[in-house]
mmCIF file of the C-alpha atoms, coordinates in Angstrom:
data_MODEL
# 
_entry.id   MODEL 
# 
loop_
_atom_site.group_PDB 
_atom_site.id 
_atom_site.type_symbol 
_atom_site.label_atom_id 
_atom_site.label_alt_id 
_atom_site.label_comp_id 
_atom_site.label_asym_id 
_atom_site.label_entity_id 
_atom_site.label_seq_id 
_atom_site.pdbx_PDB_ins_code 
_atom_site.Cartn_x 
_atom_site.Cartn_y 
_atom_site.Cartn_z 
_atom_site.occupancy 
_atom_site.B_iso_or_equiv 
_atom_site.pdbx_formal_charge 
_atom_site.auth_seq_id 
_atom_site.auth_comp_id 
_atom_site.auth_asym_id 
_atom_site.auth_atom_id 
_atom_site.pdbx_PDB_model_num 
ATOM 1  C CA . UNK A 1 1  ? -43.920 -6.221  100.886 1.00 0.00 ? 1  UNK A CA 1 
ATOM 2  C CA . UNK A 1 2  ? -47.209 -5.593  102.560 1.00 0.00 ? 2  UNK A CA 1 
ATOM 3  C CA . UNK A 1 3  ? -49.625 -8.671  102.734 1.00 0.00 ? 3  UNK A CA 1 
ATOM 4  C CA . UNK A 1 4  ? -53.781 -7.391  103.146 1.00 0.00 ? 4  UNK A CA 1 
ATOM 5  C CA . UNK A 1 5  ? -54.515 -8.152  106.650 1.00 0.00 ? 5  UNK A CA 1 
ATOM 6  C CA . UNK A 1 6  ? -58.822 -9.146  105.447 1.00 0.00 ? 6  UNK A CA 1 
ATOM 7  C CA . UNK A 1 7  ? -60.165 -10.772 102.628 1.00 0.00 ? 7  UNK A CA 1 
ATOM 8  C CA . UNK A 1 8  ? -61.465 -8.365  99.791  1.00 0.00 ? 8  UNK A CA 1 
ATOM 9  C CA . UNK A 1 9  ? -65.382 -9.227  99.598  1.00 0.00 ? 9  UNK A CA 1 
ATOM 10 C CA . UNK A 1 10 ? -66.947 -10.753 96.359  1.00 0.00 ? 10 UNK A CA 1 
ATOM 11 C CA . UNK A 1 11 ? -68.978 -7.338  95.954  1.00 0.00 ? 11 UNK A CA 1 
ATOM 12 C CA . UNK A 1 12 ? -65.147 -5.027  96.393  1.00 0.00 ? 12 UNK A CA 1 
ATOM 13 C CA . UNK A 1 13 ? -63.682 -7.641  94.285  1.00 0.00 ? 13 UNK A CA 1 
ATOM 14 C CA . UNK A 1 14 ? -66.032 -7.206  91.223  1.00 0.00 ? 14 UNK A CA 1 
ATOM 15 C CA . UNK A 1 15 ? -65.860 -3.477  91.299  1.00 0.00 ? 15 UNK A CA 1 
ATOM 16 C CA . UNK A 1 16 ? -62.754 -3.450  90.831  1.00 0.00 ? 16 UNK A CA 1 
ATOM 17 C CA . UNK A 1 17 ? -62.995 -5.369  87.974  1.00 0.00 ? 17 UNK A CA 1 
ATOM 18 C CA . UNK A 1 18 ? -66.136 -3.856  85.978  1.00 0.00 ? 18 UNK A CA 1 
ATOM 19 C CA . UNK A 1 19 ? -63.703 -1.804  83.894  1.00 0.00 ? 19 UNK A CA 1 
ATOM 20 C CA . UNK A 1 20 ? -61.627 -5.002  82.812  1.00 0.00 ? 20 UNK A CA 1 
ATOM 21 C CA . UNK A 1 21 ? -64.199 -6.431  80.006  1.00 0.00 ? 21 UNK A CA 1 
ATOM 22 C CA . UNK A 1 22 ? -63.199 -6.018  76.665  1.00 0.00 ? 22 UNK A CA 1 
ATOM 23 C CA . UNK A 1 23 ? -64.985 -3.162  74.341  1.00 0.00 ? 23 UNK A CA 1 
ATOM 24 C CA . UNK A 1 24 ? -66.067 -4.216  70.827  1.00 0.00 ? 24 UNK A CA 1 
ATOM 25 C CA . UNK A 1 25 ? -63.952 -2.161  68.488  1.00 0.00 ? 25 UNK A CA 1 
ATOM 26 C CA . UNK A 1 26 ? -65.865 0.805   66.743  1.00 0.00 ? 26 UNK A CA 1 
ATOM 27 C CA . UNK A 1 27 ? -66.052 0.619   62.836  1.00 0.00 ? 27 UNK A CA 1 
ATOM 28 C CA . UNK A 1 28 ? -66.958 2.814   59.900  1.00 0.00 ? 28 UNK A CA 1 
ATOM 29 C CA . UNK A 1 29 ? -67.900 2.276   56.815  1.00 0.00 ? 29 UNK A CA 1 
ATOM 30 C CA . UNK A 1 30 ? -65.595 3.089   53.632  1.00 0.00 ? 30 UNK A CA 1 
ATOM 31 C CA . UNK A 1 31 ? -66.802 5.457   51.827  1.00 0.00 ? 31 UNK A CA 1 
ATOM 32 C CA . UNK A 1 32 ? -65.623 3.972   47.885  1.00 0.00 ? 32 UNK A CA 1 
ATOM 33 C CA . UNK A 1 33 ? -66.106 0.301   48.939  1.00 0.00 ? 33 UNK A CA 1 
ATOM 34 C CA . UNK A 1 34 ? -68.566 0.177   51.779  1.00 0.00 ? 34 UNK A CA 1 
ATOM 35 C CA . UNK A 1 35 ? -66.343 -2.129  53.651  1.00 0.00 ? 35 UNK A CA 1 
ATOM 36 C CA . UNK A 1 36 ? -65.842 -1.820  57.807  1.00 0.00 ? 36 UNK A CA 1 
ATOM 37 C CA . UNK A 1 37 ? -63.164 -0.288  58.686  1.00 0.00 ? 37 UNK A CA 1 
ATOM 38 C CA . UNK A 1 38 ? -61.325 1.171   61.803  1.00 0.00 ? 38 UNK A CA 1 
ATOM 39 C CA . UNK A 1 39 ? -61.672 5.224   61.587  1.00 0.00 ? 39 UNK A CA 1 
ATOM 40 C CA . UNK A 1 40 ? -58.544 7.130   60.810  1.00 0.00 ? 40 UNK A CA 1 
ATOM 41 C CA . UNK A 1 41 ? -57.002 4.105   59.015  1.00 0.00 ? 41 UNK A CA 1 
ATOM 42 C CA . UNK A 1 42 ? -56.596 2.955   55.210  1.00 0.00 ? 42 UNK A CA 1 
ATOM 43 C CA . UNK A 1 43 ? -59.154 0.770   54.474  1.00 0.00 ? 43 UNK A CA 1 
ATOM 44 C CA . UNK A 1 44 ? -57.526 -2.757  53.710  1.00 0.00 ? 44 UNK A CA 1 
ATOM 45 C CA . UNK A 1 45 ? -59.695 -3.671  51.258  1.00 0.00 ? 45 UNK A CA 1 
ATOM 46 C CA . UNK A 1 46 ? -59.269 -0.899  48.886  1.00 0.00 ? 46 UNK A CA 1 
ATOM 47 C CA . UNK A 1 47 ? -56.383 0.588   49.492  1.00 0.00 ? 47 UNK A CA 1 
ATOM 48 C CA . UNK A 1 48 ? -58.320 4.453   49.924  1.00 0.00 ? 48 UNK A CA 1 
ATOM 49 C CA . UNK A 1 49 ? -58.164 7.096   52.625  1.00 0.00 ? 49 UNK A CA 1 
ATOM 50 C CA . UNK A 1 50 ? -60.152 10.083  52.539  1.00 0.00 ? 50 UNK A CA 1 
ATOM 51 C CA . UNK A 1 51 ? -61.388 9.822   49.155  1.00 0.00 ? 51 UNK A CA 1 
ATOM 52 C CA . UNK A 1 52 ? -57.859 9.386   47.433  1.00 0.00 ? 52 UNK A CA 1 
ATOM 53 C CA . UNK A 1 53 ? -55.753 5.694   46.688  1.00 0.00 ? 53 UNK A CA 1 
ATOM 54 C CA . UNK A 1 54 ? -52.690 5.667   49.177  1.00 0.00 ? 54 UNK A CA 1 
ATOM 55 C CA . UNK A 1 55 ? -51.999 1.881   48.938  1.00 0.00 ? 55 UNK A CA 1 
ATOM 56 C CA . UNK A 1 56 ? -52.125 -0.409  45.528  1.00 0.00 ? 56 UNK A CA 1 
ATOM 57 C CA . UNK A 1 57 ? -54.450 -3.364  46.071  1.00 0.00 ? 57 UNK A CA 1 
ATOM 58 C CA . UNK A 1 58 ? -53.923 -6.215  43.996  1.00 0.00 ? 58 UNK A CA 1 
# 
């Protein structure tokens, strides 16, 4: 297995890594409960999904 023959400069070494941070997850806002939720999903605190009840909440 190759070994690098120079040492990878602070400046190389962070560019690498500028696409490692985390993103904040993008939310929407339910449209019967006005709750955050992740797009395309069921909203867990109602139980809704476009407009109609696909999960019973207690």
């Amino acid at each position: 297995m190759a070994n690098p023959v120079k040492r990878h400069s602070k400046s190389r070494k962070n560019k690498r890594r500028s696409h490692d941070a985390l993103a904040v997850p993008i939310t929407s806002i339910c449209s019967q409960c006005g709750e955050p939720k992740l797009p395309h999903r069921v909203c867990l605190n109602c139980g809704t999904y476009k407009g109609r009840e696909v999960m019973e909440m207690e």
